[in-house]
C-alpha positions in Angstrom: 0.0 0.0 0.0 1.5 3.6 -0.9 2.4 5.5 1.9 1.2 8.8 -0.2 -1.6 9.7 -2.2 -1.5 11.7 -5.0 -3.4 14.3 -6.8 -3.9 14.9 -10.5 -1.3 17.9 -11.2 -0.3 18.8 -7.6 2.5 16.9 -5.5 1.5 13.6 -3.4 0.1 14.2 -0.5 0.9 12.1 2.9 -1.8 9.5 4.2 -2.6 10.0 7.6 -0.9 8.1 10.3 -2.5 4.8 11.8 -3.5 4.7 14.9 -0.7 3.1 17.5 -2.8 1.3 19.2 -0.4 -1.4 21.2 1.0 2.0 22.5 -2.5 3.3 23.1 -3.8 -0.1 24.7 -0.2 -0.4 26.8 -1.1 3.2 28.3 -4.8 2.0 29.5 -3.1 -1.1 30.9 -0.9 1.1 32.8 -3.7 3.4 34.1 -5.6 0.6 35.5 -2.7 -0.9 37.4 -2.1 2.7 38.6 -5.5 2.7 40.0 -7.4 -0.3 39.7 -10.7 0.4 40.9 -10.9 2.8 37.7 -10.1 -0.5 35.7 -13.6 -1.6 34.7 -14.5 1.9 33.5 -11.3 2.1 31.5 -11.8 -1.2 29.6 -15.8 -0.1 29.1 -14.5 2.8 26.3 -14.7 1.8 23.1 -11.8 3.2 21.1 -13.0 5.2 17.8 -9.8 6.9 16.6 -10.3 10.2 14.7 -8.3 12.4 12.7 -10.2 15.3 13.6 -10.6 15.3 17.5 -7.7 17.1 18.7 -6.5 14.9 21.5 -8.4 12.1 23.4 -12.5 13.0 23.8 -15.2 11.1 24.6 -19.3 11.2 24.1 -22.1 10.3 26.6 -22.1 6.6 25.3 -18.1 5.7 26.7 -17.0 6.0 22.8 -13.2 7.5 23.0 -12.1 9.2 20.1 -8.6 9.4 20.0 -6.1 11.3 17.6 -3.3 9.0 16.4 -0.9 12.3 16.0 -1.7 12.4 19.7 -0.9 9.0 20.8 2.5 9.1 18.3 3.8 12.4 19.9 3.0 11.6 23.7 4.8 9.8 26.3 3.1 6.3 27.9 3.2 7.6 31.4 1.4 10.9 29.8 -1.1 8.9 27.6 -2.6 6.6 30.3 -3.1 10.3 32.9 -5.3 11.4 29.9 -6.9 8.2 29.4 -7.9 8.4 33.6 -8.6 12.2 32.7 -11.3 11.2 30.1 -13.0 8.4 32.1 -13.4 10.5 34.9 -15.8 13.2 33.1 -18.2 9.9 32.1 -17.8 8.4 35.8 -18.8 12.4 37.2 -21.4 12.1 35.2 -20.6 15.4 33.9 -22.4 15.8 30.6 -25.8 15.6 32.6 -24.4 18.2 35.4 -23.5 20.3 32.7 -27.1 20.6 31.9 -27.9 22.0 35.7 -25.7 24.9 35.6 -26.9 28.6 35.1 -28.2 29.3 31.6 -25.4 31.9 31.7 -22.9 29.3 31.2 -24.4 26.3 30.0 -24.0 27.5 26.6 -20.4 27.7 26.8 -18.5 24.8 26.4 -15.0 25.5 26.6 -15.9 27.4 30.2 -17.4 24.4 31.2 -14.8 21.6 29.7 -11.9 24.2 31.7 -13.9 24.1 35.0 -14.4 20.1 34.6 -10.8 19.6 33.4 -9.8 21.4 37.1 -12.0 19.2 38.8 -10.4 16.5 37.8 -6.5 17.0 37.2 -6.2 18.1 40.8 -5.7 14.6 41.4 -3.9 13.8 38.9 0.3 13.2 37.8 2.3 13.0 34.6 -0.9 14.6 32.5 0.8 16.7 29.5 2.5 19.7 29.8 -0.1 22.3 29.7 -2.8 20.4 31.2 -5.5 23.0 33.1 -5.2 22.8 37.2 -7.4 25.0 39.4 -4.1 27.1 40.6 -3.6 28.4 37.0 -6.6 30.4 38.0 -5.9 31.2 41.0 -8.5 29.0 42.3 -8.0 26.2 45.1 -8.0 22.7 44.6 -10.9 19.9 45.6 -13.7 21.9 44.6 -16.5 20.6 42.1 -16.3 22.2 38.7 -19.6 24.4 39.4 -17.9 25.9 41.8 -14.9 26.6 39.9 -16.8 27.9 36.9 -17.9 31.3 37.3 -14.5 32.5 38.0 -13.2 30.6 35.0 -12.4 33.3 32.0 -12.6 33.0 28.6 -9.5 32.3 26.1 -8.7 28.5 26.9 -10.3 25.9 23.9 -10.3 22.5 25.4 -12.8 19.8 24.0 -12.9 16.4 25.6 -16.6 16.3 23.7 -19.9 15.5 24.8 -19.1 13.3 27.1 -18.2 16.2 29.0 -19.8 19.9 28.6 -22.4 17.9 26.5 -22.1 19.4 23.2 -22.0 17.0 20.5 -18.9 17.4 18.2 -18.5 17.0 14.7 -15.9 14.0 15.0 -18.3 11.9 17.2 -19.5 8.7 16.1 -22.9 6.7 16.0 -21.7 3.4 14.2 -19.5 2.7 17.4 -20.6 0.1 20.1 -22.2 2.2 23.2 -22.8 2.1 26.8 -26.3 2.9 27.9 -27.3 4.9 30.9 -28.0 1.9 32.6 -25.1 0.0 32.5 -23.4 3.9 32.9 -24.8 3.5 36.3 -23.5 0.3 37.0 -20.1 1.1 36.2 -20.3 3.7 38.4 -21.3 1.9 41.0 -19.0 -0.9 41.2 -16.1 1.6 40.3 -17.3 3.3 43.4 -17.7 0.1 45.2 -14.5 -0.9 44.4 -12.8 2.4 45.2 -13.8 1.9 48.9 -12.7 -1.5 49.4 -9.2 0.3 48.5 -10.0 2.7 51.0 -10.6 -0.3 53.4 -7.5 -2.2 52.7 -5.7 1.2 53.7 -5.0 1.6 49.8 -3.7 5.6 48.2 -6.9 7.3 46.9 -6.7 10.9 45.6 -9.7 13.0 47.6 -11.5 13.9 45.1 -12.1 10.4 44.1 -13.2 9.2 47.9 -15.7 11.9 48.0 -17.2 11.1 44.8 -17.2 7.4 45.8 -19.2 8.6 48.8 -21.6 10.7 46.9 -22.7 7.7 44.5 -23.0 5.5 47.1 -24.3 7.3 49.9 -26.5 10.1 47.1 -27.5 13.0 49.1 -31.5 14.0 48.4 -31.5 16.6 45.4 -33.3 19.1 47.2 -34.6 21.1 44.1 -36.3 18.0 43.5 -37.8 17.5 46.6 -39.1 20.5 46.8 -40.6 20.8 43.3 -42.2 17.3 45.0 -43.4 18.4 47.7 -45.1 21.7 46.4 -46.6 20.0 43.6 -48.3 17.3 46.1 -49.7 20.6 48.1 -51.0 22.3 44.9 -52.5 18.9 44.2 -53.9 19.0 47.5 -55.2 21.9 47.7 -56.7 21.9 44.1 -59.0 18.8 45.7 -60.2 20.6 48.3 -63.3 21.3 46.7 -66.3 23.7 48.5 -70.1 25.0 47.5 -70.2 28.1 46.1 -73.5 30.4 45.0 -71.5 32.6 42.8 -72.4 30.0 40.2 -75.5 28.2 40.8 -75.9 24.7 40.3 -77.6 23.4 37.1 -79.8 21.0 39.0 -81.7 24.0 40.1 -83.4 24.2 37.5 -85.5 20.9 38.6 -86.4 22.8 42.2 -88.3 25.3 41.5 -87.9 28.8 43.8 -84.2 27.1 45.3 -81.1 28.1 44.3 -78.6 25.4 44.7 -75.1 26.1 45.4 -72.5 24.2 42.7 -69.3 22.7 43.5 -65.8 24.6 43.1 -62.0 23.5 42.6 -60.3 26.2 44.2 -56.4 26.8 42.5 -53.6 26.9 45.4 -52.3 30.2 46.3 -49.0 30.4 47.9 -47.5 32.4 50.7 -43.7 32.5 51.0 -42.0 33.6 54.1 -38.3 34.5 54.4 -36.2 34.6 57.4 -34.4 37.9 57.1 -32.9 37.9 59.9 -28.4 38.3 60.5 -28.0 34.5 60.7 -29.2 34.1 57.1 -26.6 34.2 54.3 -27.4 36.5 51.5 -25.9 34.5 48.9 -27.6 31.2 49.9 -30.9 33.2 50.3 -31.0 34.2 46.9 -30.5 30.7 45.4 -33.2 29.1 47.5 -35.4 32.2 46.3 -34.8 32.0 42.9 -35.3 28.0 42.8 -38.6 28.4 44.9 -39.4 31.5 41.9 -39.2 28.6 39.4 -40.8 25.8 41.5 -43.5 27.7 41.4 -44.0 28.7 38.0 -42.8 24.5 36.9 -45.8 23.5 39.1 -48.2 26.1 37.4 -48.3 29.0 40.4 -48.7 32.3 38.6 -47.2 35.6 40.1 -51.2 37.2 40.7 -51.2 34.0 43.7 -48.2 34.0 45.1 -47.4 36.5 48.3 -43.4 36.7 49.5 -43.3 38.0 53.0 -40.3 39.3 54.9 -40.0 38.4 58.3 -37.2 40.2 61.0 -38.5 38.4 63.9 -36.5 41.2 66.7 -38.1 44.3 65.4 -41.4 41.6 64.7 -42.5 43.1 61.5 -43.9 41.7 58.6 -43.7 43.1 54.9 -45.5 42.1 51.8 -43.4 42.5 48.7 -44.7 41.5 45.2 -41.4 39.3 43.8 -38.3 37.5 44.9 -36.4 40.3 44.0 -37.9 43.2 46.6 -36.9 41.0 49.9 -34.1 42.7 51.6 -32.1 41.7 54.8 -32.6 43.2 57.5 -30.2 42.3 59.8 -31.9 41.1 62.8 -30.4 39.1 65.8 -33.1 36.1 66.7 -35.3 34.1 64.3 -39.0 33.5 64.5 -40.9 32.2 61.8 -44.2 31.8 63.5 -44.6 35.9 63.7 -44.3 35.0 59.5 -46.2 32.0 59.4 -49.7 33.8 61.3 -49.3 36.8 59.5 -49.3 34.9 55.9 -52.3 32.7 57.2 -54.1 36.2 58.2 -53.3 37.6 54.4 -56.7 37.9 52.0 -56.9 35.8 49.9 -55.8 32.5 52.3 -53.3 30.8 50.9 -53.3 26.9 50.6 -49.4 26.4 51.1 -47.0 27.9 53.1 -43.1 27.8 52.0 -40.5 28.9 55.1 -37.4 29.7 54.6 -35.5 29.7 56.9 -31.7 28.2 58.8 -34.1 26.6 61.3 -33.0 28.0 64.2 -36.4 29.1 65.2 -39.7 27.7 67.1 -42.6 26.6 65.2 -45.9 26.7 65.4 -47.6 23.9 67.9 -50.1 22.3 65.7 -50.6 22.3 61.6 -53.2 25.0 60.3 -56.4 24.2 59.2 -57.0 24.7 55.5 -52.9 25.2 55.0 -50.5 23.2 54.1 -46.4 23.9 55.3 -43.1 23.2 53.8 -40.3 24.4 55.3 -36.6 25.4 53.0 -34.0 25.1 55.4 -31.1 26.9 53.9 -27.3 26.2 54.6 -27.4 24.1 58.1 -27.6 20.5 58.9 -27.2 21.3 62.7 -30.9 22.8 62.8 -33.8 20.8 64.7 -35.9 19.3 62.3 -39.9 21.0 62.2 -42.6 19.2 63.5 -43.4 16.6 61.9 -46.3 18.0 59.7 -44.3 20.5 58.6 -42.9 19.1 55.0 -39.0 19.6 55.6 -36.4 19.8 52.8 -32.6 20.6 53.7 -30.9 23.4 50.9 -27.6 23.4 51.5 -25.8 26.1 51.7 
């Protein structure tokens, strides 16, 4: 076979290298004796190579896409660090996180593949020169790569592909054998399975890898879920609560003569949301829980004209209505107590149905649920906090 090709009246150009693939192979062996318990999740990629990704990159379905240039001009040692780098954005699962961050950035994948290549390489040696680490930012290490990303700035290019920020890329594949999400979770449990028995036999583990073993198999509650939950059940709730009404009189009136028969009515679920104000709340974690509880709100079908935000600063005991999110201001107080908030939201005209504190929890309650009402309480930013009574529906925000 010619090692050039030629073309009619211009000189012969060179056919692209193959791919070295006993060096490529002899790298992944190398990364799973490094650290076996990331062994079954190396050997579950299935190698695609590529002339046009630029280095190694994989997709959402464990296809790796690697550049033979690459693999020719890069140390063993170097090559199985990137292969660990790669399989670490499918076993963080960070093409779906990628999907959760602010609209602001989710559009951006380099600023996302830079924040996730810091959340990674923290842990790692022998990467190649120029590989991204949180301290070329200025930025500490063992952080998660939502934290890292809005102080990430523009001008660096990486793409390890949509296996990562979640963009799919023009050099990704969909002849290749895949990996559904199913057996994606497997492998991520057993690697994290496995990763702990290291821990157990008193093996190294980087940090970063021990926590994430911990949050897949000990998952903490996603709170936004919960609470989209639990405020959908109440509007459900409170939707069923049906009463008689005369505004509208009932059809079967019309067979009693001189009687006016109430009919039934669905009433919809208005909402009252109190916020602690008071110095012991943190402004920043505030605002998240406000703005998620803004969109609950509007996911579960709550329009603005029934929802009332109230402002509670339990030491001066004062109450104010505001019309959005946006006009609740800290006051600054000392103590915390959400029943002066909780009676003044059940006194407001109209009623509402639901009731949404939040609050750090370091505050007495009310002795015994309302009648008509339901409440959830947002505890923001403390896991020391006595839980609520239990009717009170409690979800934890952390801070």
């Amino acid at each position: 076979m010619p090692d050039a090709a030629s073309s009619p009246g211009g000189p012969s150009v060179p056919a692209p290298a193959a791919l070295d693939r006993t060096k490529l192979l002899a790298a992944r062996l190398r990364a799973a004796g490094a650290q076996p318990y990331l062994a079954s999740a190396l050997y579950s990629l299935t190698v695609v190579p590529s002339h046009e990704v630029p280095t190694m990159g994989v997709d959402r379905h464990w296809r790796c896409y690697v550049s033979p240039a690459f693999v020719d001009a890069t140390p063993v040692p170097a090559l199985a660090a990137v292969w660990i780098h790669e399989v670490a954005h499918l076993l963080r699962d960070h093409h779906h996180r990628a999907t959760l961050v602010p609209a602001a950035f989710r559009h951006d994948h380099h600023r996302l593949n830079v924040a996730q290549d810091c959340e990674i390489n923290d842990d790692l040696s022998s990467l190649p020169d120029g590989a991204l680490r949180p301290a070329m930012f200025g930025l500490p290490d063992g952080r998660l790569f939502e934290e890292y990303l809005p102080s990430i700035p523009p001008g660096h290019s990486p793409d390890c592909g949509s296996g990562a920020h979640g963009h799919a890329r023009s050099w990704e594949s969909t002849g290749a054998p895949r990996v559904s999400p199913v057996e994606a979770a497997a492998i991520r449990r057993q690697t994290a399975s496995a990763l702990r028995a290291r821990v157990r036999a008193r093996g190294r583990v980087p940090e970063g890898w021990r926590r994430w073993a911990d949050e897949i198999l000990e998952p903490v509650v996603d709170w936004r879920r919960a609470l989209t939950g639990a405020v959908r059940e109440a509007a459900s709730w409170a939707s069923g609560a049906v009463d008689y009404t005369y505004r509208r009189p009932s059809r079967r009136g019309a067979a009693v003569r001189g009687v006016v028969l109430p009919s039934l009515r669905r009433p919809m679920p208005r909402v009252a949301v109190v916020v602690d104000t008071s110095g012991s709340m943190g402004p920043d974690e505030l605002r998240t829980a406000l703005a998620e509880v803004a969109g609950v709100l509007r996911a579960v079908g709550v329009g603005r004209d029934r929802v009332t935000v109230l402002a509670c600063d339990a030491d001066v005991h004062t109450v104010r209505r505001v019309s959005t999110v946006g006009e609740v201001v800290l006051d600054g107080g000392g103590g915390t107590d959400m029943r002066v908030g909780v009676d003044r939201a059940l006194t407001t005209a109209p009623r509402p149905t639901i009731v949404i504190v939040l609050t750090d929890g370091e505050t007495p309650w009310p002795a015994s649920a309302p009648s008509g009402a339901r409440v959830i309480a947002g505890l923001v930013g403390t896991a020391n906090a006595a839980p609520p009574p239990s009717w009170i529906e409690t979800i934890r925000i952390p801070g």
